[in-house]
Biopython code that builds the backbone (N, CA, C, O; Angstrom):
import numpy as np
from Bio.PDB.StructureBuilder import StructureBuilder

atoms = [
    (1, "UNK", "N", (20.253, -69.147, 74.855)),
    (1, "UNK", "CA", (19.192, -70.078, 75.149)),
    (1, "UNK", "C", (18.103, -69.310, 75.905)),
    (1, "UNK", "O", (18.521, -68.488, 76.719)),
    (2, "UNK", "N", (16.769, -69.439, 75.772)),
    (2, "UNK", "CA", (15.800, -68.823, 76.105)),
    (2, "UNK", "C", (14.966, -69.603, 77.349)),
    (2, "UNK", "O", (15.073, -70.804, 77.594)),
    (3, "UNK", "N", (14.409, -68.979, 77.824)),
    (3, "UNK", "CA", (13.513, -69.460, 79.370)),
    (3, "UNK", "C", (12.819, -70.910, 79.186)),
    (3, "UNK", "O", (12.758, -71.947, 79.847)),
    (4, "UNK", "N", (12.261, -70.383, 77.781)),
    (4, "UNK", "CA", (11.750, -71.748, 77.743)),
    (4, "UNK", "C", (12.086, -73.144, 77.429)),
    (4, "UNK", "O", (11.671, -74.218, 77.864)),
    (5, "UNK", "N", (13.386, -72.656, 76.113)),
    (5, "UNK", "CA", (14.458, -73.666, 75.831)),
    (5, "UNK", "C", (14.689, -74.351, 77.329)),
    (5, "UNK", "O", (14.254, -75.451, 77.670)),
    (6, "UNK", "N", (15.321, -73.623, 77.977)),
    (6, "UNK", "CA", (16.328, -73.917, 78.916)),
    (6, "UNK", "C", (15.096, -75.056, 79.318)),
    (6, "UNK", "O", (15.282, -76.254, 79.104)),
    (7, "UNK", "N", (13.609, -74.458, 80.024)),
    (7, "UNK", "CA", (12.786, -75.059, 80.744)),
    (7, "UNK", "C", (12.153, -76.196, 80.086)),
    (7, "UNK", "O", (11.398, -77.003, 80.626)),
    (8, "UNK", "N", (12.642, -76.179, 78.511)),
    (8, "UNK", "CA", (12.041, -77.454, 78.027)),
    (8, "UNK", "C", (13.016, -78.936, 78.158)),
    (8, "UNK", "O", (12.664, -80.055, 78.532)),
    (9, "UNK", "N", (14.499, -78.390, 77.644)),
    (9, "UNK", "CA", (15.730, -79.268, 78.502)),
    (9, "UNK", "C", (15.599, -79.635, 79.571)),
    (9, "UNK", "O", (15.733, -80.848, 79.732)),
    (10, "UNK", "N", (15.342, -78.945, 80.553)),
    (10, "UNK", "CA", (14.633, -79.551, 81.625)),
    (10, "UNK", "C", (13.855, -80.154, 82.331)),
    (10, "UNK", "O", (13.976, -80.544, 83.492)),
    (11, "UNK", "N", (12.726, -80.266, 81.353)),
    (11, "UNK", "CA", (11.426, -81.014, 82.255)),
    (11, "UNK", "C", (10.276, -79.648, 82.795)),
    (11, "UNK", "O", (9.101, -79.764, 83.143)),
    (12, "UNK", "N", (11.120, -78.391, 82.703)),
    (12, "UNK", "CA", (10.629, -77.934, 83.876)),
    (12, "UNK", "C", (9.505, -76.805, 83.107)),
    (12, "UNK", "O", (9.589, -76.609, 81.895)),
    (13, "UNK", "N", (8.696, -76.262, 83.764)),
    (13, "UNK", "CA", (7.688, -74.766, 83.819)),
    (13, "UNK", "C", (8.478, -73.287, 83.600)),
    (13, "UNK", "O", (8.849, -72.594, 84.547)),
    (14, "UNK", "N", (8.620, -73.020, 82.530)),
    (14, "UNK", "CA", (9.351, -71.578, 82.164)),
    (14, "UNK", "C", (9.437, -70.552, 83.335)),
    (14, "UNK", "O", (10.283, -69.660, 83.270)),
    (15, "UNK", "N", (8.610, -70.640, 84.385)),
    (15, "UNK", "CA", (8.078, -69.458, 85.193)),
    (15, "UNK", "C", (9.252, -69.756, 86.197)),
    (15, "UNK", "O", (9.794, -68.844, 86.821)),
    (16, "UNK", "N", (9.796, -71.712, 86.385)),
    (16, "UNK", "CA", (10.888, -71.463, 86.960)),
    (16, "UNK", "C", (12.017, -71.051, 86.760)),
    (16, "UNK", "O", (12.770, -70.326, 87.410)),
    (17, "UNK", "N", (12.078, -71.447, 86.023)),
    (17, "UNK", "CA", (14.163, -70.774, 84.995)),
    (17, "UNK", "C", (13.274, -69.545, 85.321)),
    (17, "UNK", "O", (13.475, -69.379, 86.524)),
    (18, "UNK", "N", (12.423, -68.618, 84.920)),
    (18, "UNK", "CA", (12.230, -67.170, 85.467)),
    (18, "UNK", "C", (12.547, -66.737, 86.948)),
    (18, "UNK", "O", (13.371, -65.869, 87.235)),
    (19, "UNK", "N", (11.933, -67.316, 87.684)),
    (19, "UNK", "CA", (12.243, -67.384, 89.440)),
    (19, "UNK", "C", (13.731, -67.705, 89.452)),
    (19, "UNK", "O", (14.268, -66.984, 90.293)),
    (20, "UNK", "N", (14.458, -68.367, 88.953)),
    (20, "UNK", "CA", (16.129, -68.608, 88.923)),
    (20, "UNK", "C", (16.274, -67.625, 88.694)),
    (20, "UNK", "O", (16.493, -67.130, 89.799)),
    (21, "UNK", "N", (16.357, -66.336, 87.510)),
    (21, "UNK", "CA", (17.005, -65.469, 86.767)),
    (21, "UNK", "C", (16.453, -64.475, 87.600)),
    (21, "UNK", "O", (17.438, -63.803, 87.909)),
    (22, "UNK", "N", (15.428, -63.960, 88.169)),
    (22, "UNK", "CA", (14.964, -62.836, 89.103)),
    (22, "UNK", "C", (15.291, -63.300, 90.717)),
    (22, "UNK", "O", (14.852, -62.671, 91.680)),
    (23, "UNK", "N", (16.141, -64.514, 90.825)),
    (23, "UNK", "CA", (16.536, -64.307, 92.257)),
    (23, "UNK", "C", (15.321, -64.497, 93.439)),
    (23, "UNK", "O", (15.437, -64.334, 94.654)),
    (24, "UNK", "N", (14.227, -64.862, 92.734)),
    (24, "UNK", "CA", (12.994, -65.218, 94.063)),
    (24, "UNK", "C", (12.987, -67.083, 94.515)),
    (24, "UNK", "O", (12.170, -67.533, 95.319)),
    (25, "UNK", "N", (13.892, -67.825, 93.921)),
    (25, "UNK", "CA", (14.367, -69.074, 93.978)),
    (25, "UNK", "C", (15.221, -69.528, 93.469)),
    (25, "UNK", "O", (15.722, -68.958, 92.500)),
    (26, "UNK", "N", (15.724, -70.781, 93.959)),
    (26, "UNK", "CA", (17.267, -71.266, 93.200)),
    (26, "UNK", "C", (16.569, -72.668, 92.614)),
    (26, "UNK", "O", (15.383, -72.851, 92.889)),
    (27, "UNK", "N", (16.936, -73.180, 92.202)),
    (27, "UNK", "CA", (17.218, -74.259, 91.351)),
    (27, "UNK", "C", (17.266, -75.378, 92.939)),
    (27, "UNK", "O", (17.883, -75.077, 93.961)),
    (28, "UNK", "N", (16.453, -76.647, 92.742)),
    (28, "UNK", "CA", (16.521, -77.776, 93.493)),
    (28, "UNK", "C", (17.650, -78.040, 93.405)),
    (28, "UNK", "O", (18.191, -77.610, 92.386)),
    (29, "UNK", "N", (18.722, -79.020, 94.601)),
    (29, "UNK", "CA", (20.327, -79.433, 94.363)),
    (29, "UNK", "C", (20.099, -80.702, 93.540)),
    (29, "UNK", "O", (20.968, -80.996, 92.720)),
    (30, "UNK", "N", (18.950, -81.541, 93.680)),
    (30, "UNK", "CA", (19.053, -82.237, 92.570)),
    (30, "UNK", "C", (18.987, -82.383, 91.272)),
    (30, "UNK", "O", (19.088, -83.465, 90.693)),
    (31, "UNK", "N", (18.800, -81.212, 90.704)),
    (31, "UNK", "CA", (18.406, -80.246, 89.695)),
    (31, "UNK", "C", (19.338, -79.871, 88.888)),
    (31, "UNK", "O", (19.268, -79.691, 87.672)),
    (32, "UNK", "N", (20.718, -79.690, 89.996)),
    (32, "UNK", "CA", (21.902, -79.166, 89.323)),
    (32, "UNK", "C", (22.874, -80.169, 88.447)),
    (32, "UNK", "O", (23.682, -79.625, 87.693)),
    (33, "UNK", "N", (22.852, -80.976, 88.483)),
    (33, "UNK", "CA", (24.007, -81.632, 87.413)),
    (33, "UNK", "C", (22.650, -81.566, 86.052)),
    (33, "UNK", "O", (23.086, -80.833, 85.165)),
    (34, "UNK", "N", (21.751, -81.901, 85.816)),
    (34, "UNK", "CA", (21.110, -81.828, 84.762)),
    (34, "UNK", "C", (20.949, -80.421, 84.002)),
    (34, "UNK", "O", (20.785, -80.242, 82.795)),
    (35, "UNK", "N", (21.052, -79.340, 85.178)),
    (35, "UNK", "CA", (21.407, -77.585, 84.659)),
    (35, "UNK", "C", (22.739, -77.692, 84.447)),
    (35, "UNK", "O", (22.666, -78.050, 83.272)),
    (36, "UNK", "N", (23.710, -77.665, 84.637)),
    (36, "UNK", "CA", (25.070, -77.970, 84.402)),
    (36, "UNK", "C", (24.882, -78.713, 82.815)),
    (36, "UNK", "O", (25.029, -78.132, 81.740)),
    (37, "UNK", "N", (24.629, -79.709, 82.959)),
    (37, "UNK", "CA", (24.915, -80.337, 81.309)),
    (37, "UNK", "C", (24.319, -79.157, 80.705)),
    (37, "UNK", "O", (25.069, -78.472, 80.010)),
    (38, "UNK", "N", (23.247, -78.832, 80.826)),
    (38, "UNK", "CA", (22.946, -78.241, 79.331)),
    (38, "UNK", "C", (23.223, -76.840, 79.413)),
    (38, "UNK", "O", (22.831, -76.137, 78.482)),
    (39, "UNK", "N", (23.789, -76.353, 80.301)),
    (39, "UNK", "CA", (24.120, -75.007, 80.170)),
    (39, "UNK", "C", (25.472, -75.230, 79.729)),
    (39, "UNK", "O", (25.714, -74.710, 78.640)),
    (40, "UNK", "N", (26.346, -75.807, 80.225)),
    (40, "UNK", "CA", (27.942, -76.781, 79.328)),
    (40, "UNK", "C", (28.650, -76.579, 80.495)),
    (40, "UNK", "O", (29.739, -77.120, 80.306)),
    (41, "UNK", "N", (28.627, -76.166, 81.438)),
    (41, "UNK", "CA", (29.491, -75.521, 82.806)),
    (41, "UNK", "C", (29.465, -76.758, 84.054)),
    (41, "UNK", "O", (28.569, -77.590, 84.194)),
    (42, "UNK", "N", (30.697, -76.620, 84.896)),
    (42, "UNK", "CA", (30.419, -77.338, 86.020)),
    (42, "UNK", "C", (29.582, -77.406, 86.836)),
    (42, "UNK", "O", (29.129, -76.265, 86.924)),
    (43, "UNK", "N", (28.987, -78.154, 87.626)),
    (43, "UNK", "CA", (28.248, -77.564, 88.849)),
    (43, "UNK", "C", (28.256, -77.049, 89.590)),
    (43, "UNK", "O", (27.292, -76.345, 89.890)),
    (44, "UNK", "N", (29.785, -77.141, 90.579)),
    (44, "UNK", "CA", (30.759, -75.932, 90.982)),
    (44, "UNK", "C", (30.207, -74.399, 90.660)),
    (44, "UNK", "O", (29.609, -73.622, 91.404)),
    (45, "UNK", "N", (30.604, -74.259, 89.351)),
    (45, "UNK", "CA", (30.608, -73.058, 88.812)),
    (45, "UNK", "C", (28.870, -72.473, 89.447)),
    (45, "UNK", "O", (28.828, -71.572, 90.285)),
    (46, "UNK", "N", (27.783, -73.014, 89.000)),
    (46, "UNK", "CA", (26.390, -72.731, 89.562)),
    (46, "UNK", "C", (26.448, -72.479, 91.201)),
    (46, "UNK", "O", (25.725, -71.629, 91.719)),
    (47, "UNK", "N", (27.039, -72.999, 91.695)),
    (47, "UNK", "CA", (27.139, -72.797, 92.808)),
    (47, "UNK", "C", (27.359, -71.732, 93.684)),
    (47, "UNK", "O", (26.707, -71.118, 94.528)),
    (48, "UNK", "N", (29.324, -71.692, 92.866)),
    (48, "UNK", "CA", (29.692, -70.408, 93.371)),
    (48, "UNK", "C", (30.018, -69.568, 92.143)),
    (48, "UNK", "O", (30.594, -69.827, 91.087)),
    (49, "UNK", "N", (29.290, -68.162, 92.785)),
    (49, "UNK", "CA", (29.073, -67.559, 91.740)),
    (49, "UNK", "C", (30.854, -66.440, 91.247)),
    (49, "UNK", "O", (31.033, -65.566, 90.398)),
    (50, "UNK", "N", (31.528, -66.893, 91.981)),
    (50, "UNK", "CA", (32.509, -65.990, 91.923)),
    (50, "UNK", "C", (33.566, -66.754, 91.042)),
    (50, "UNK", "O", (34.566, -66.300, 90.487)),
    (51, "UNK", "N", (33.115, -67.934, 91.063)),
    (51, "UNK", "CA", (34.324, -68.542, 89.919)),
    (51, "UNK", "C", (34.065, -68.452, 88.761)),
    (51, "UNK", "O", (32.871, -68.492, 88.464)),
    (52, "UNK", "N", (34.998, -68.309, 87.758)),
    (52, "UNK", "CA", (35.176, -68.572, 86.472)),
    (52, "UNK", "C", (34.379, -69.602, 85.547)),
    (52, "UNK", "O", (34.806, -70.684, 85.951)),
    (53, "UNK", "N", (33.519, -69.853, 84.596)),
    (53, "UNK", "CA", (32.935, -70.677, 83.744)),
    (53, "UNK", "C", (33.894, -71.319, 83.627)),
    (53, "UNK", "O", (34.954, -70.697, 83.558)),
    (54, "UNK", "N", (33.931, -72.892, 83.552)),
    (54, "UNK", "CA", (34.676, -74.204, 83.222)),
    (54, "UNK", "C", (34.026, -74.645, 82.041)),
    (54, "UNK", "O", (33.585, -75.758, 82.328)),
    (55, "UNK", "N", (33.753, -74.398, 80.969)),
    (55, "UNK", "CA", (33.107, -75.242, 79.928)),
    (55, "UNK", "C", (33.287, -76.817, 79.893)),
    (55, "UNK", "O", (34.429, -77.243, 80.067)),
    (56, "UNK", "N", (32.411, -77.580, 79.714)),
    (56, "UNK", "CA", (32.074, -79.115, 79.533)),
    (56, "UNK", "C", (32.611, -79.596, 78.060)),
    (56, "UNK", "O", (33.459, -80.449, 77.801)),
    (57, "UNK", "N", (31.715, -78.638, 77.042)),
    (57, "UNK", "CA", (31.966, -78.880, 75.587)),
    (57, "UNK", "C", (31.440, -77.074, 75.518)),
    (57, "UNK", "O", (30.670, -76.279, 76.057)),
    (58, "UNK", "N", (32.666, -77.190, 74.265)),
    (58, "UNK", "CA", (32.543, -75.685, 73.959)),
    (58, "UNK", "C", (31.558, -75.959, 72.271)),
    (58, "UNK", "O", (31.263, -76.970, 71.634)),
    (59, "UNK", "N", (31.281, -74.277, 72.043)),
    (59, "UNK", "CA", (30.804, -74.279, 70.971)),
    (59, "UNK", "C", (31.308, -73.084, 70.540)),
    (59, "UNK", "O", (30.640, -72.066, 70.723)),
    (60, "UNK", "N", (32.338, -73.035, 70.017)),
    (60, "UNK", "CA", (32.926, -71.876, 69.295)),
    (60, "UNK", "C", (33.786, -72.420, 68.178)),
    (60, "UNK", "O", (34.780, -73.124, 68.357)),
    (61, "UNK", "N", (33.302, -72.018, 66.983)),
    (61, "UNK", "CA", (33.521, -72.556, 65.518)),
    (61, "UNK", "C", (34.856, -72.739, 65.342)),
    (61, "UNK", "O", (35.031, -73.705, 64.599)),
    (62, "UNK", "N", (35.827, -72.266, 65.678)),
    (62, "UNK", "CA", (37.054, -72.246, 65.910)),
    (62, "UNK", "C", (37.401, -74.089, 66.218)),
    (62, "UNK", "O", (37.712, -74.871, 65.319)),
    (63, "UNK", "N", (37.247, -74.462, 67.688)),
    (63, "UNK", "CA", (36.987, -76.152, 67.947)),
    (63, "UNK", "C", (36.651, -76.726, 67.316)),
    (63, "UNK", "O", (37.288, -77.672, 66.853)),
    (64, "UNK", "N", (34.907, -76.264, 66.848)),
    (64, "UNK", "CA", (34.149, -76.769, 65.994)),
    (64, "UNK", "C", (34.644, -77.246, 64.784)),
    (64, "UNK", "O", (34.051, -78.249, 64.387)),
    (65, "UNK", "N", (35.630, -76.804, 64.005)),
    (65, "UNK", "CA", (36.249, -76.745, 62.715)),
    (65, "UNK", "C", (37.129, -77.802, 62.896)),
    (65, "UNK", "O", (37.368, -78.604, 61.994)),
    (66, "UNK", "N", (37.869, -77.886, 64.529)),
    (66, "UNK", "CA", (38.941, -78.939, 64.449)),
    (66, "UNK", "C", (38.420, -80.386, 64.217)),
    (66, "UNK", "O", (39.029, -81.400, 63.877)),
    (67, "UNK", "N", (37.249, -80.196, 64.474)),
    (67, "UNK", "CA", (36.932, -81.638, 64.872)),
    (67, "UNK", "C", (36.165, -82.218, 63.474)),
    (67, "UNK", "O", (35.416, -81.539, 62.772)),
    (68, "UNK", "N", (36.592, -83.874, 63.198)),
    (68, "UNK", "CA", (36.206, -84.565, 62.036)),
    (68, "UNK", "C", (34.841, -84.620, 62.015)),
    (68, "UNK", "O", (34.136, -84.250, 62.953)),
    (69, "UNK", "N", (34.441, -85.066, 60.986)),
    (69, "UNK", "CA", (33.345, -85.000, 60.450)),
    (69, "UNK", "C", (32.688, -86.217, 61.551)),
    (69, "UNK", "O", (31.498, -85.903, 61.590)),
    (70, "UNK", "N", (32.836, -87.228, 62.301)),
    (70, "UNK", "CA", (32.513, -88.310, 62.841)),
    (70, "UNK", "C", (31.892, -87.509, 64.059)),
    (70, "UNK", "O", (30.698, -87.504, 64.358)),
    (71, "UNK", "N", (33.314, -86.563, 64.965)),
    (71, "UNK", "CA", (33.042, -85.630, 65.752)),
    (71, "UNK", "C", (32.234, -84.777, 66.202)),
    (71, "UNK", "O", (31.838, -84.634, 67.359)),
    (72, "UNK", "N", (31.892, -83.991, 64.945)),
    (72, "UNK", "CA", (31.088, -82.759, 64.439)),
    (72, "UNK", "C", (29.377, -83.377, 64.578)),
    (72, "UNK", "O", (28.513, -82.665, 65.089)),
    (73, "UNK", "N", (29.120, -84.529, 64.143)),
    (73, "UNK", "CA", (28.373, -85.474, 64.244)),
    (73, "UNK", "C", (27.778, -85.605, 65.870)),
    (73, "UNK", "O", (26.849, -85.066, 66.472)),
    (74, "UNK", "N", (28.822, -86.608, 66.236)),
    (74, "UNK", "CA", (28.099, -86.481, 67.274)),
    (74, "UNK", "C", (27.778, -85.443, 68.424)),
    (74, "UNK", "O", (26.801, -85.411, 69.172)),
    (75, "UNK", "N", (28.921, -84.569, 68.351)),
    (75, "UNK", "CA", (28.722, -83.216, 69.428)),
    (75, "UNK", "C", (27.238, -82.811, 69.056)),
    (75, "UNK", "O", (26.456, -82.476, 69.946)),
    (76, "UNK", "N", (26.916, -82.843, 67.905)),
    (76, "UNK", "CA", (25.322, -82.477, 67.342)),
    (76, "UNK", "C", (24.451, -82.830, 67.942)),
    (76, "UNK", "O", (23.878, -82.059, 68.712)),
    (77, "UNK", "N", (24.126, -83.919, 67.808)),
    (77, "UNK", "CA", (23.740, -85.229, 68.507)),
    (77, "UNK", "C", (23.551, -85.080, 69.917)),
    (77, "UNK", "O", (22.402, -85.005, 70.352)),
    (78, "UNK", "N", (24.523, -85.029, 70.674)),
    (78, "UNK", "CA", (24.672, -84.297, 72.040)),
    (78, "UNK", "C", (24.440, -83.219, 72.467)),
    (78, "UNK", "O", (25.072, -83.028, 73.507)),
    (79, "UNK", "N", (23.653, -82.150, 72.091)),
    (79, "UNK", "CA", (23.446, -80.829, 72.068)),
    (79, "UNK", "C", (22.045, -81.084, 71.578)),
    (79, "UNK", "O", (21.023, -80.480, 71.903)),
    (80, "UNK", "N", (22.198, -82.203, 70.640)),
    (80, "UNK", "CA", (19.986, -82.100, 70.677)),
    (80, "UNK", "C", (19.494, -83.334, 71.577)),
    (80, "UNK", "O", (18.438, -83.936, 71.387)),
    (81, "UNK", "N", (20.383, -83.602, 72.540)),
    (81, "UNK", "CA", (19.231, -84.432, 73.514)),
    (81, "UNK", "C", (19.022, -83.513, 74.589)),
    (81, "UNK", "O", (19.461, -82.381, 74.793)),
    (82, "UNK", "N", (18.013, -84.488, 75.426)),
    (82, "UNK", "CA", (17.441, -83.814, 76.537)),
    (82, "UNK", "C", (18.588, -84.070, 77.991)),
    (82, "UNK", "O", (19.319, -85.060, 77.950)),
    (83, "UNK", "N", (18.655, -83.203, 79.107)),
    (83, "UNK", "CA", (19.613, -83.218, 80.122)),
    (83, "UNK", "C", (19.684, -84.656, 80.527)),
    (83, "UNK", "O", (20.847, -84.992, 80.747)),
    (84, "UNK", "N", (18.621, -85.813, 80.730)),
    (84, "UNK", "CA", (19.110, -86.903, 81.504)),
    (84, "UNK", "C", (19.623, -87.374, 80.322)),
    (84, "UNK", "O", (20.727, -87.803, 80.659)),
    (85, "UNK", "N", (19.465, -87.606, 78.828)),
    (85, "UNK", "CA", (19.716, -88.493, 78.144)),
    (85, "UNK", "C", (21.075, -87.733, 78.217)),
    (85, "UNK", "O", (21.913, -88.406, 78.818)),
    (86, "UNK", "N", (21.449, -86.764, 77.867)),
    (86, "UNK", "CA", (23.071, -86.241, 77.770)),
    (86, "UNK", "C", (23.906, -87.183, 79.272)),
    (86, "UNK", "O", (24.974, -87.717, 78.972)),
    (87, "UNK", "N", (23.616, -87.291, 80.194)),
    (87, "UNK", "CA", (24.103, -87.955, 81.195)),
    (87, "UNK", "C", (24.202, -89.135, 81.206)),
    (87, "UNK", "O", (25.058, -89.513, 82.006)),
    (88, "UNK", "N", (23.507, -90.230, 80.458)),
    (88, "UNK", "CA", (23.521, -91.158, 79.984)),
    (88, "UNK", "C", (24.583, -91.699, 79.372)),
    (88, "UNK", "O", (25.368, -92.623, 79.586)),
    (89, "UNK", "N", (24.348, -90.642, 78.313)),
    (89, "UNK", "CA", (25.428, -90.822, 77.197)),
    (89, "UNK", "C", (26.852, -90.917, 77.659)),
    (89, "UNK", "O", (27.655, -91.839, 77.511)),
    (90, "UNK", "N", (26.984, -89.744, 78.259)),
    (90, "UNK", "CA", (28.192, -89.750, 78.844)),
    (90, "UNK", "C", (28.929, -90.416, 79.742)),
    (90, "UNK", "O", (30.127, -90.354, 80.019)),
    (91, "UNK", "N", (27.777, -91.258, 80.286)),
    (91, "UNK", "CA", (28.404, -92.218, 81.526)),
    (91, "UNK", "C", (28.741, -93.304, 80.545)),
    (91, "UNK", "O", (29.796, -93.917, 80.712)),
    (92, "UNK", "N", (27.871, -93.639, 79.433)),
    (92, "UNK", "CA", (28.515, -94.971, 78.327)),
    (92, "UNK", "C", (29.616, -94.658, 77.754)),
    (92, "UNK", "O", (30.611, -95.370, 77.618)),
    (93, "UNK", "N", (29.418, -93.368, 77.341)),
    (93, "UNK", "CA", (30.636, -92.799, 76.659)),
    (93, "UNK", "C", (32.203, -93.335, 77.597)),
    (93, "UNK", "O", (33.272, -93.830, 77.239)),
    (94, "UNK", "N", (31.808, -93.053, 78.496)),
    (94, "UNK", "CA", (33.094, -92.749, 79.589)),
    (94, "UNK", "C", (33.587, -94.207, 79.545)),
    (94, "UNK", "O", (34.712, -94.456, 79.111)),
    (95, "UNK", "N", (32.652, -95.303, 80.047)),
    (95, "UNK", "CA", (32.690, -96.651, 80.271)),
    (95, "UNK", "C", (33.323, -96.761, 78.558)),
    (95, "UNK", "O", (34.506, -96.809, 78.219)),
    (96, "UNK", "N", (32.816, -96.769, 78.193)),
    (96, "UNK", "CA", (33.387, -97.525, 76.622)),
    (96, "UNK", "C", (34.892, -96.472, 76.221)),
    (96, "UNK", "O", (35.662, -96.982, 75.407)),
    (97, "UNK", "N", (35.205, -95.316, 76.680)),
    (97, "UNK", "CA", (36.535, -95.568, 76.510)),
    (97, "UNK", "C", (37.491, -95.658, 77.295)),
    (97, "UNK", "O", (38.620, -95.313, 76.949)),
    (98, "UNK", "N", (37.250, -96.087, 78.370)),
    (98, "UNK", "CA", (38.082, -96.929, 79.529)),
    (98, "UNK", "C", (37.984, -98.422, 78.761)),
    (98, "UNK", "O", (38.292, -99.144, 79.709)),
    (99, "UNK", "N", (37.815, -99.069, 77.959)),
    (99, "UNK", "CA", (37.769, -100.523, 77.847)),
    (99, "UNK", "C", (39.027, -100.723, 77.277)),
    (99, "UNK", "O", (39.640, -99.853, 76.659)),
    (100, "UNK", "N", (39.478, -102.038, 77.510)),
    (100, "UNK", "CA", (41.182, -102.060, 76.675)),
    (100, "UNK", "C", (40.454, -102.751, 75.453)),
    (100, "UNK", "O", (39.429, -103.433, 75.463)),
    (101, "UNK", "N", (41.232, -102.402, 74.443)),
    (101, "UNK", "CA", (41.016, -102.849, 72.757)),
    (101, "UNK", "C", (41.684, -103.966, 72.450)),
    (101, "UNK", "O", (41.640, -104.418, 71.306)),
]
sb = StructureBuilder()
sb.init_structure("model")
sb.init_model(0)
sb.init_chain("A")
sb.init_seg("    ")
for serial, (resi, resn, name, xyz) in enumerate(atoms, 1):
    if name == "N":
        sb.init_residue(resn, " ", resi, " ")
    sb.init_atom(name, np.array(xyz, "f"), 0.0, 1.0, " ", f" {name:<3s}", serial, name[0])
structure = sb.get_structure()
């Protein structure tokens, strides 16, 4: 993902994801769960830099392959929205499969 990708997922000015990556600023804390979604990692992980990547949703064709065509679908889907709408989603997501059937 590129400076500007990243900075267009975001809302934000390319020059910042630049200032992130050269270390002359960090990222606002309110900032971070919306960098987290779309980078796929915890927030944790942004934090501290000594832990291990936790992936959210992976993208390695391998998974990719397991999953049905319904699946494959929407992970798509979820990978082309923008960071708040991915948070969205996921909070309905979550709510709707906690419901009893």
């Amino acid at each position: 993902m590129s400076q500007s990708e990243l900075a267009r997922a975001l809302g934000i000015k390319p020059q910042a994801v630049q200032h992130w990556e050269n270390g002359t600023s960090c990222p606002k804390t309110e900032r971070l769960a919306d960098l987290s979604t779309v980078l796929g990692v915890k927030v944790s992980w942004l934090i501290d830099s000594d832990s291990s990547a936790e992936m959210v949703y992976e993208s390695s064709p391998i998974v990719y392959g397991e999953l049905s065509a319904d699946e494959q679908f929407v992970l798509k889907m979820f990978r082309q929205m923008k960071a708040k709408t991915r948070i969205t989603f996921t909070e309905i997501a979550e709510v709707m499969a906690n419901q009893k059937r």
